[in-house]
Legacy VTK file of the C-alpha trace (Angstrom):
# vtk DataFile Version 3.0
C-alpha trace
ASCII
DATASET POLYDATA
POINTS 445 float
0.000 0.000 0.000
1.437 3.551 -0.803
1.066 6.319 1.501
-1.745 8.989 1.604
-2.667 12.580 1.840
0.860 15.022 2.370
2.748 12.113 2.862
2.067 11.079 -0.951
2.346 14.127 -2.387
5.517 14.797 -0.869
6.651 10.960 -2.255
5.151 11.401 -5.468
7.135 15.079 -5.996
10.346 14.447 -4.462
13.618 14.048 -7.035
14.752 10.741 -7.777
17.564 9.226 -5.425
19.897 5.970 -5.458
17.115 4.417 -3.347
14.752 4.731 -5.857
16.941 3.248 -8.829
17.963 0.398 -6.444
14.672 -0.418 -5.910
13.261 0.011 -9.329
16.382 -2.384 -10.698
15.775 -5.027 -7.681
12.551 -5.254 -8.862
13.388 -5.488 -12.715
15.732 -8.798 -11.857
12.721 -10.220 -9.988
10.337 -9.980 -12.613
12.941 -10.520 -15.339
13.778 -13.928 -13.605
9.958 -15.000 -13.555
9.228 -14.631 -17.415
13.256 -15.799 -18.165
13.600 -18.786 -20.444
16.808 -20.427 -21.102
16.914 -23.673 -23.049
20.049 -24.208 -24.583
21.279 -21.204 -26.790
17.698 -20.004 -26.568
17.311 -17.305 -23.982
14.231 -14.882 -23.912
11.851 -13.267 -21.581
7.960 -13.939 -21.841
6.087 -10.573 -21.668
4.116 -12.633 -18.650
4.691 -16.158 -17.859
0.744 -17.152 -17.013
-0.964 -14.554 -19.898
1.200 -14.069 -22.790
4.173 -17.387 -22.565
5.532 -16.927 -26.307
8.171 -14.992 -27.727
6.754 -11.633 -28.944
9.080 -9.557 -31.215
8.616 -5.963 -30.088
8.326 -6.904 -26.689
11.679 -8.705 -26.739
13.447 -5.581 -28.471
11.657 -3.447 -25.198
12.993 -6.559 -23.012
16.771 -5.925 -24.330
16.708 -2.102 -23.939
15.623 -2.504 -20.491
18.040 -5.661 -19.549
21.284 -3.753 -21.088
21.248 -1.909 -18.142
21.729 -4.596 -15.911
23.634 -7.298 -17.990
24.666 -6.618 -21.535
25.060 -10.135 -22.316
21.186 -10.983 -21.915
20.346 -8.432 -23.360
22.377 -9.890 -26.342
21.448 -12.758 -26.384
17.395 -12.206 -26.240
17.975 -10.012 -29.199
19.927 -13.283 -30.965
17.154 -15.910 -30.053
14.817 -13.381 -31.678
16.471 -12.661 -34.929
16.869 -16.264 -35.422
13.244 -16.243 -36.089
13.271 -14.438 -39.115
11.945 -16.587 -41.678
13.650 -17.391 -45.335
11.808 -14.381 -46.661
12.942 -12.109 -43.970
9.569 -12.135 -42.435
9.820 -11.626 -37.859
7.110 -13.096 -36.688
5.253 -10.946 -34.548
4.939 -14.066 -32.253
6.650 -17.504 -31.871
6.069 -20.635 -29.676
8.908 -21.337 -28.559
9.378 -24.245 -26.191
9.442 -23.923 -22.461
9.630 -24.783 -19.245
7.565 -24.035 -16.055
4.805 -23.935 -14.272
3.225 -22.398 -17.401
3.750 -25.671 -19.916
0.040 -26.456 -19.548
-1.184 -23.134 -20.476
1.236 -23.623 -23.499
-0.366 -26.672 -24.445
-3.605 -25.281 -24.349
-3.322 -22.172 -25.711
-1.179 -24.201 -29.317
-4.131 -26.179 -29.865
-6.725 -22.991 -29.345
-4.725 -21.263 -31.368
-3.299 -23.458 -33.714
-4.889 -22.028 -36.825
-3.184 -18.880 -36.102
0.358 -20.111 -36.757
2.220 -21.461 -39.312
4.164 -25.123 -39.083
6.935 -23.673 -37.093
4.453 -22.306 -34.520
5.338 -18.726 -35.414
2.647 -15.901 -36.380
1.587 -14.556 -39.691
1.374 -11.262 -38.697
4.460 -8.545 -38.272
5.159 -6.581 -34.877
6.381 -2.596 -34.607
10.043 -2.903 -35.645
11.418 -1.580 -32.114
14.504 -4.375 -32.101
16.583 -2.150 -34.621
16.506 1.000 -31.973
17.075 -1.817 -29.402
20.013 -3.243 -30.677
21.350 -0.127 -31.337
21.225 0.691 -27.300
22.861 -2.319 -26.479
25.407 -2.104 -29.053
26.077 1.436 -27.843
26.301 0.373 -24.385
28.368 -2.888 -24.906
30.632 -1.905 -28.324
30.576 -5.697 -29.122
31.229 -5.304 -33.024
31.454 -9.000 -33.100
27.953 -9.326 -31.899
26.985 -7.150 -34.023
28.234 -8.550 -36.957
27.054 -12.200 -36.151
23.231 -10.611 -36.169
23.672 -8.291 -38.886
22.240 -10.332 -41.795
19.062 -11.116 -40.106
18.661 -7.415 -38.607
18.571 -6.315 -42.181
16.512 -8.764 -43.701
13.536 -8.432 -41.239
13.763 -4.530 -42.115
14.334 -4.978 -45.321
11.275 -7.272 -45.829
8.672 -4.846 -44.115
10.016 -2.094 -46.210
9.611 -3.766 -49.508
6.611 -6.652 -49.051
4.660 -3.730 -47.231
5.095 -0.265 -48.944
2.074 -0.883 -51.225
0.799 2.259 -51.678
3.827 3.727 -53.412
4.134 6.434 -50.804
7.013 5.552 -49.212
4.923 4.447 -45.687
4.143 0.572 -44.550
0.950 -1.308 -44.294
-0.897 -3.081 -41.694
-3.920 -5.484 -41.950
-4.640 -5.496 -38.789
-4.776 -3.753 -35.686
-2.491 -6.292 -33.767
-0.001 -5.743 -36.040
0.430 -2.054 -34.570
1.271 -3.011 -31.279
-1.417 -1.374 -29.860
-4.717 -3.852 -30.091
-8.210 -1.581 -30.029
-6.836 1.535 -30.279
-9.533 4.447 -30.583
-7.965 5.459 -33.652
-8.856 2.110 -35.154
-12.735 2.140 -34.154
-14.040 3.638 -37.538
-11.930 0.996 -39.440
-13.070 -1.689 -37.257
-16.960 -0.542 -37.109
-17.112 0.645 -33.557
-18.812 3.202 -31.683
-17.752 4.582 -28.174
-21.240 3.871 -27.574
-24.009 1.545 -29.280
-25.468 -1.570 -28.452
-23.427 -3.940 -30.895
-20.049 -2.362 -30.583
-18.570 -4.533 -27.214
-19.565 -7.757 -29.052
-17.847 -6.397 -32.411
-15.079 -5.168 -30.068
-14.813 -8.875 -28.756
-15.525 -11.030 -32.075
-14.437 -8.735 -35.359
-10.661 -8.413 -34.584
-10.043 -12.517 -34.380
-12.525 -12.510 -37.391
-10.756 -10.600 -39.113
-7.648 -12.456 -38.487
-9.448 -15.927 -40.135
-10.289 -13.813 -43.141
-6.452 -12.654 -43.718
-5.341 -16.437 -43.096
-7.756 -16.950 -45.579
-6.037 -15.130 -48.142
-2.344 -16.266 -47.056
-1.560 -12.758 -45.674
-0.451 -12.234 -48.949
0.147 -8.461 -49.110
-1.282 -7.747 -52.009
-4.081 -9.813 -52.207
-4.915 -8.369 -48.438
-4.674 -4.336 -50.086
-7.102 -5.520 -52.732
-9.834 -6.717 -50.240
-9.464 -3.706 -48.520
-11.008 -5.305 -44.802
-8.270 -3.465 -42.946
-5.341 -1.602 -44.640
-3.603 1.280 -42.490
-0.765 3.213 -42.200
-0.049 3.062 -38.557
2.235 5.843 -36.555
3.420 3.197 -34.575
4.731 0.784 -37.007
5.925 3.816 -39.176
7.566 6.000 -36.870
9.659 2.844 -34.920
10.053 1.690 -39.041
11.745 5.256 -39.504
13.946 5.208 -36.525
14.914 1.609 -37.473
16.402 3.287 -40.849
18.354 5.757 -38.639
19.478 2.862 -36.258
20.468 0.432 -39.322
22.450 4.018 -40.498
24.406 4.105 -37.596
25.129 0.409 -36.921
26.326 0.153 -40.916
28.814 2.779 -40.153
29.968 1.482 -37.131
30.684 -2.031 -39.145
31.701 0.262 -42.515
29.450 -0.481 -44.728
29.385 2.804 -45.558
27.074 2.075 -48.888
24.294 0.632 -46.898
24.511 3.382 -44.362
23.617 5.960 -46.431
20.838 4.019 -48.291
19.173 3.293 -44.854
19.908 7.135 -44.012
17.757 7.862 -47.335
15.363 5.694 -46.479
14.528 7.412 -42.689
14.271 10.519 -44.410
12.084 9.366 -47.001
9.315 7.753 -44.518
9.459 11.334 -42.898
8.416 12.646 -45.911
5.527 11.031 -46.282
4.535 10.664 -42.960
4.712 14.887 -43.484
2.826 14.297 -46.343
0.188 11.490 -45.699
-0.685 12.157 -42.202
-0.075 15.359 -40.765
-2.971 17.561 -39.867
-1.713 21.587 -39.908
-5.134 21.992 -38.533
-4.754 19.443 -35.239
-0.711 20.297 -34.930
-0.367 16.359 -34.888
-0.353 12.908 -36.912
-3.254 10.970 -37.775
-3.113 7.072 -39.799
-4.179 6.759 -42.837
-6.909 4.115 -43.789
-7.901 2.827 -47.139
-5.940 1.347 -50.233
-8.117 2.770 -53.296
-9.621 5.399 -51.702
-7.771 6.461 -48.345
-8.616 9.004 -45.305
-7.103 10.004 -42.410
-8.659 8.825 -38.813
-8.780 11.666 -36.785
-9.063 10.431 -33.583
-5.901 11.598 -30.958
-3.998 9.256 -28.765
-0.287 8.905 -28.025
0.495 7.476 -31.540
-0.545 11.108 -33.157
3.122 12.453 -31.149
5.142 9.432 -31.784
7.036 10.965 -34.882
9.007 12.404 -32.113
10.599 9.415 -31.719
11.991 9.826 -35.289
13.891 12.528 -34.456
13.093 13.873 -38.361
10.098 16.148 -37.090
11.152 19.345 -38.539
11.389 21.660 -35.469
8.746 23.642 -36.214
5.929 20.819 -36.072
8.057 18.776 -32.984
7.335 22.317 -30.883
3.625 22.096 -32.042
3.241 18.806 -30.707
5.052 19.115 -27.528
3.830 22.538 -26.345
-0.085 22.078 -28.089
-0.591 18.559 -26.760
2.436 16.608 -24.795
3.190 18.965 -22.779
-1.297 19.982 -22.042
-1.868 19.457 -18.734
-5.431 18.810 -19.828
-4.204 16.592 -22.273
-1.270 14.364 -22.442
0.936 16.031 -19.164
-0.980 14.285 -16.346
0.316 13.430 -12.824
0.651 9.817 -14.655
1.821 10.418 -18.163
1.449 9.646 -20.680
-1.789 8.516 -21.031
-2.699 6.690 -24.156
-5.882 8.327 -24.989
-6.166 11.628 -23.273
-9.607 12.528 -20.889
-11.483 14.683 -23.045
-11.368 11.915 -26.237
-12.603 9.683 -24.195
-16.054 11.803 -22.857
-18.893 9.968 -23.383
-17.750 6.447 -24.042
-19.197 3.766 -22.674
-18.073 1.218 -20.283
-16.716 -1.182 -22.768
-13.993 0.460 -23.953
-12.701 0.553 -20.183
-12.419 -3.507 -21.136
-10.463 -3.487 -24.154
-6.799 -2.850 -23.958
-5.578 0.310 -25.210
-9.084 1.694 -25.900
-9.622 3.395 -22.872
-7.581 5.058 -19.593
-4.489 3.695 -19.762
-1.225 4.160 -19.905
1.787 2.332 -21.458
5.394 2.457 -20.041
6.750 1.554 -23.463
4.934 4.772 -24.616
6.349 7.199 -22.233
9.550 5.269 -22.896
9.591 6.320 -26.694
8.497 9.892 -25.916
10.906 10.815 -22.645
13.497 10.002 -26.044
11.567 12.254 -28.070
11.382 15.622 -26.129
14.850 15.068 -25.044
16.685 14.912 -28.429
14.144 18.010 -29.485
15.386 19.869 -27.029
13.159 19.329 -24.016
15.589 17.917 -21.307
14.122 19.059 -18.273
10.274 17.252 -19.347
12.184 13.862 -20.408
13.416 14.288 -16.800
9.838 15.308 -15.408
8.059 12.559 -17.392
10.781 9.921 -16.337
10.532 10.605 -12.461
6.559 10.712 -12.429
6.839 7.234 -14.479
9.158 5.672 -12.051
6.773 7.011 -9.065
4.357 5.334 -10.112
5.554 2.076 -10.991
7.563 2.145 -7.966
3.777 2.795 -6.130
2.084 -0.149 -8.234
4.568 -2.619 -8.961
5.269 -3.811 -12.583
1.662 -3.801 -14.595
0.830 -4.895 -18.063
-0.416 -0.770 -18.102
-1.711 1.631 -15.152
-5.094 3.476 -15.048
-4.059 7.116 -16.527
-6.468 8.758 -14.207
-4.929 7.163 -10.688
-1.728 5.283 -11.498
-3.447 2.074 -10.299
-1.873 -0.511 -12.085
-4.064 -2.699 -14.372
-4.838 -6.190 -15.629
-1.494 -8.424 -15.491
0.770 -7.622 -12.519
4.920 -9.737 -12.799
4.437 -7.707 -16.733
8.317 -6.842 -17.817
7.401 -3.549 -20.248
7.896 -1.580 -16.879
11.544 -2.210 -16.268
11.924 0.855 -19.029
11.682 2.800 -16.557
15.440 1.522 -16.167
16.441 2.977 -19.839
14.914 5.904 -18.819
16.294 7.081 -15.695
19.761 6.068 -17.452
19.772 8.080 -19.417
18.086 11.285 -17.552
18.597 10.626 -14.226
22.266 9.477 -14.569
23.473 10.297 -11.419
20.637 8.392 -9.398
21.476 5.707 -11.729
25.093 5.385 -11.182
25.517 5.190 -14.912
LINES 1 446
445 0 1 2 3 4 5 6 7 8 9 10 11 12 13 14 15 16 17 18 19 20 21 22 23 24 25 26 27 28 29 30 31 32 33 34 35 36 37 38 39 40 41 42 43 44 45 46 47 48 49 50 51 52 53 54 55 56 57 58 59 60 61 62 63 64 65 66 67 68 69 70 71 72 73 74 75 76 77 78 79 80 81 82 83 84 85 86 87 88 89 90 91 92 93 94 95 96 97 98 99 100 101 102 103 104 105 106 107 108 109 110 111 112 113 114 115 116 117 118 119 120 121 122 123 124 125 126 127 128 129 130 131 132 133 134 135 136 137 138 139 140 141 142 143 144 145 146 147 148 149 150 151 152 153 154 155 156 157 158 159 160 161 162 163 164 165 166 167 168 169 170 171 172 173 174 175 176 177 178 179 180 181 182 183 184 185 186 187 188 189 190 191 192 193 194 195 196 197 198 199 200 201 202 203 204 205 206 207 208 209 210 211 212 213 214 215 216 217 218 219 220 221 222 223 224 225 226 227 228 229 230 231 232 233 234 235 236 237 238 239 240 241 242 243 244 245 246 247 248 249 250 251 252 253 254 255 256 257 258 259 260 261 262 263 264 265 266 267 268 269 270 271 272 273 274 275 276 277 278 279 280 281 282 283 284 285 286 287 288 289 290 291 292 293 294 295 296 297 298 299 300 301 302 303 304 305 306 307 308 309 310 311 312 313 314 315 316 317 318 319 320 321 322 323 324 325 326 327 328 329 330 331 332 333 334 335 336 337 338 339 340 341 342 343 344 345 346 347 348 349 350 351 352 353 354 355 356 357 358 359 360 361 362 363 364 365 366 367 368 369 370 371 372 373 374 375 376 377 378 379 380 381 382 383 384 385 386 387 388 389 390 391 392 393 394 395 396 397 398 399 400 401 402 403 404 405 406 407 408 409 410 411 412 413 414 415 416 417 418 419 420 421 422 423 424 425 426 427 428 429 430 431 432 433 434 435 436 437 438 439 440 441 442 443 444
């Protein structure tokens, strides 16, 4: 239990100390250890042992960040048992199931033959995940400066980008495709609803909320998730902020990493490529209007989805933003205290977009108040390399506060800080990277 009244506020303000990074890390290896697998030269962590026992791509790349602050050679090697996954075609599965050990091996028996249909022979997924592992590898290269590692997972880091960039830039625009919304990372998202025919209220959406998504899934394996086949049918095609802002940054990471390694060629074409996803994410999805960016929906005929939630900042995380629209969506929405700048930030889908829905989207993750660690992860990075130093510090110390309060959730409730559904969840140890790199000195980094 936390404390109350004074007493909290007093907790919940104070700067962070050595204490509070000792803690926060003690807790990391605790939680770390309970989703840890190790079977021979495989070695990952489960986002939850009990809920989610699989290898999940994006979640391993947030796993690595956060473990290369406490051992560099985990961190390694999570990102190696991952990249082995990358199919003949170059395709990382946004989920894999792998064997394991534990007290969850019946709930992995159960949930293969539920869910068989959903995999291919190798027990790996159809669909693809936010490309977050380039960015990741690129921390724990810069904090180890093993070239040799770097060079043993080169082929396959390229290959996995390499095959999102060309089997999913359909529209000739320069941005990737989706099919469906669990390919974005994040599930129901509001800014998904018209796409998906829901309504923050109405008397069918919560059993469309519940049934369409996994229908939608049988209607893609249907059709092979070939690409092109899945543009033409048109059920679902977007261009995601997630999966194109982390797809830019993985550009700029594969730019850097090339040069460190001197392949000076591929550098620069990976350096052309970031810039050229900016462009069109300029182009395709900003809203001069709004000051922010909005996904695009549609193949034929396309339109934007004008509905705000932390995705619409999350070119930040680019770092292309020209300066110009960066300030317009720090100062007009991250930094609105009515908006995105809450005592618990960042919330996923700010207060006032979220008046007047009904109780169902409460039940759906990502839909309602909520708020993801990996999010305020991405954006501390954000405002700092734009020039906002002192917020990246602000929004790291009210994030470590409150997971500190909670303990490590799958998300927290953006109104309280409660934390929410799954409790042992590793996405919190971020908080690690975070206060790493801007609270240093607690850190003893």
């Amino acid at each position: 239990m936390g404390a109350t009244g004074g007493e909290a506020r007093s907790s919940r303000d104070a700067p962070l100390e050595r204490a509070d990074w000792e803690s926060l890390a003690e807790e990391s290896r605790r939680v770390f250890s309970a989703n840890e697998v190790e079977m021979g030269d495989t070695y990952y962590h489960m986002p939850s042992h009990l809920h989610y026992p699989s290898l999940f791509a994006w979640d391993s790349g947030f796993h690595a960040v956060a473990m290369s602050v406490l051992d560099g050679s985990r961190a390694q090697r999570e990102l190696e048992t991952l990249l082995r996954q990358v199919a003949g075609d170059g395709h990382l599965p946004h989920e894999v199931l792998l064997p394991n050990r534990g007290s969850h091996r019946w709930l992995r028996g159960l949930e293969t033959r539920l869910v068989k249909w959903e995999f291919d022979g190798r027990g790996a997924s159809f669909m693809v995940d936010p490309p977050v592992y380039h960015f990741a590898v690129e921390t724990v290269y810069r904090r180890c400066g093993d070239a040799a590692w770097l060079k043993r997972i080169w082929t396959p880091l390229r290959r996995c980008l390499d095959y999102l960039l060309k089997s999913r830039r359909l529209r000739g625009d320069g941005l990737v495709v989706v099919f469906h919304p669990w390919e974005t990372g994040t599930d129901l998202s509001p800014q998904f609803f018209e796409a998906l025919g829901l309504r923050d209220r109405g008397l069918t959406s919560p059993m469309r909320a519940e049934i369409y998504p996994t229908l939608l899934y049988a209607f893609n394996r249907a059709l092979g998730w070939k690409p092109r086949r899945l543009a033409a049918a048109g059920r679902f095609v977007c261009e995601d902020l997630t999966v194109n802002a982390l797809a830019a940054r993985a550009c700029r990471s594969m730019s850097f990493l090339a040069e460190e390694l001197g392949r000076k060629g591929e550098a620069g074409e990976y350096r052309r490529k970031a810039q050229e996803m900016m462009e069109a994410l300029d182009a395709r999805c900003w809203d001069e209007a709004r000051g922010c960016y909005f996904p695009r929906f549609g193949y034929r005929r396309s339109r934007l989805a004008r509905r705000r939630t932390a995705a619409s900042l999350l070119p930040l995380f680019t770092g292309l933003c020209s300066r110009e629209r960066a300030s317009r969506m720090v100062e007009e929405h991250l930094l609105d205290a009515d908006g995105f700048w809450t005592p618990y930030p960042v919330p996923f889908n700010p207060e006032r977009e979220l008046a007047g829905a009904g109780p169902w989207v409460d039940r759906h993750l990502w839909s309602g108040h909520c708020v993801w660690v990996n999010f305020s992860w991405m954006l501390s990075i954000g405002l700092a390399e734009y020039g906002y130093p002192d917020e990246a510090r602000e929004l790291t110390r009210r994030v470590v506060r409150m997971v500190l309060r909670e303990g490590f959730c799958e998300y927290y409730d953006s109104r309280s800080g409660e934390g929410r559904r799954i409790r042992d969840f590793c996405w919190p140890a971020l908080a690690l990277d975070m206060m790493a790199r801007f609270w240093p000195r607690a850190a003893g980094v």
